[in-house]
C-alpha angles and dihedrals in degrees: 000000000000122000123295109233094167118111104214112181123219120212119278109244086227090058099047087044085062086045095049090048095051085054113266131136132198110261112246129183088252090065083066090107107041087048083049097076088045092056093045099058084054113135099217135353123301132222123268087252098056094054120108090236085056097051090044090048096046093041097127100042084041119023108196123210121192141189135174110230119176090346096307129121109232119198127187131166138202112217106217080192094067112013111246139083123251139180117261115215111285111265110217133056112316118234124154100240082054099045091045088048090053091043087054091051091046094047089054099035086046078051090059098042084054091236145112117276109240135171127214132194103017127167134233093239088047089058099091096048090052083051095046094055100086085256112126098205135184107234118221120182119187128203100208096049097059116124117229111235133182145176104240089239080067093045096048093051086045087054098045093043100127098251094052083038092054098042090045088056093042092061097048091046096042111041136054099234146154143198134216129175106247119256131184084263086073097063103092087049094039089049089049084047091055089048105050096036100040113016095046090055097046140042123242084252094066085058083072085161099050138275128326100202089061087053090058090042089047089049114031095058094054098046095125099044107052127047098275148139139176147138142221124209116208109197104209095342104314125099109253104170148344132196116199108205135176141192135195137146095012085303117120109190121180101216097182149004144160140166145169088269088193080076099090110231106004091109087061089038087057101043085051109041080048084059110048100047098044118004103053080100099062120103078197137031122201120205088188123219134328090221102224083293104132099204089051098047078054095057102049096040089059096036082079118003095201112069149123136243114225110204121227110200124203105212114200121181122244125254 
């Protein structure tokens, strides 16, 4: 692995002493049932960074702490990237009397933290409801931060284009492969596989949102405990990619995937194989970000030309 140049700041005990008095407590898989009403009452879809399976993943990069409070679900989050702490979406249905009611509690929870109240990962139809809160906010919208979304109708052109349809075949036809849903006994070769395949192409400075191994520590144990789902191909023997999905509320995310990308076609095998165990279900299906990286933008933006970007908007009050 090459050398890890990247600060990254815990938190300070002082300050998650002052989290833990105004009520919060540390997220942990086991919340996962008492998150999953919230996210159903959800108006409209969410963004990949909001979902449970999101918050448990990133744990160490972005430790997220929660408390009910009138009947509201409060996140907040501490980004060992930067230093500080910030608000993640509300998760719940919006209404106005409700989101005026959170934004009260973070303004004077943020107060207490000594910190400026901001808010990450919200989405475009959540907008109004932040505005009409009494909250005047700074917008910031950031282009390398936009989810990819898609009907399935968009992913499924994008899948079946001549080119994707004609590396897809190739691999089933060329290679001697097989495929496994992942359980928490794939952790040790799935984490060798990480190593070998990703962390001994990039620095740890590329990983500008943390580390990806920790993210696969934080997942594969807790397989069967939290929704969901995800595969790993072996090409004669050898593991040679995995994709980790999920799927709840009519939204299909694909959290995660990698691959020896010098194997022609097992990209395509992966995306499609994802998609037709778990995903067939979801009214939209969400790619996530590209991250800033530019081959990767490239990538998603051509895997299925029509698409939407879904903004992500930082809000950070003013003053």
């Amino acid at each position: 692995m090459k050398s890890d140049t990247k600060k990254y700041y815990k938190i300070p005990q002082k300050m998650l002493e002052i989290f833990l008095a105004h009520g919060y407590q540390e997220l942990r898989v086991e919340d996962q049932s008492l998150f999953d009403p919230y996210y159903d009452s959800m108006n409209e879809h969410w963004s990949a960074n909001t979902s449970f399976l999101n918050l448990i993943g990133w744990r160490d990069s972005y430790p997220t702490y929660f408390k009910i409070a009138e009947g509201l679900l409060i996140n907040i989050t501490y980004l060992n990237t930067e230093g500080y702490p910030v608000a993640v979406p509300f998760v719940g249905n919006y209404t106005e009397e409700k989101i005026k009611k959170a934004m009260q509690i973070l303004k004077e929870d943020f107060a207490g933290f000594d910190a400026q109240l901001i808010i990450m990962d919200v989405v475009p139809w959540m907008l109004p409801y932040y505005e009409a809160s009494g909250i005047q906010f700074e917008i910031e919208d950031n282009r390398d931060y936009m989810d990819y979304t898609f009907t399935p109708e968009q992913f499924l052109a994008g899948m079946d284009t001549q080119d994707d349809r004609y590396r897809y075949n190739y691999f089933k036809r060329r290679f001697a492969y097989e495929t496994e849903e992942i359980t928490p006994f794939h952790r040790e070769e799935i984490r060798e596989f990480m190593e070998r395949e990703w962390c001994g192409e990039k620095t740890c400075e590329e990983c500008h949102c943390g580390c990806l191994l920790r993210v696969i520590d934080n997942l594969v144990p807790v397989f069967d405990k939290i929704r969901i789902n995800g595969i790993l191909v072996r090409v004669e023997g050898k593991m040679a990619g995995l994709c980790i999905v999920s799927c709840r509320n009519g939204l299909g995310v694909y959290q995660y995937k990698n691959a020896v990308n010098r194997i022609k076609g097992i990209n395509e095998y992966l995306l499609r194989e994802s998609f037709e165990r778990y995903l067939q279900s979801a009214d939209t299906i969400n790619y996530t970000e590209d991250m800033g990286v530019e081959n990767l933008r490239y990538y998603k933006e051509h895997m299925a030309p029509a698409h939407t970007l879904l903004s992500k908007l930082t809000l950070t009050e003013r003053g």
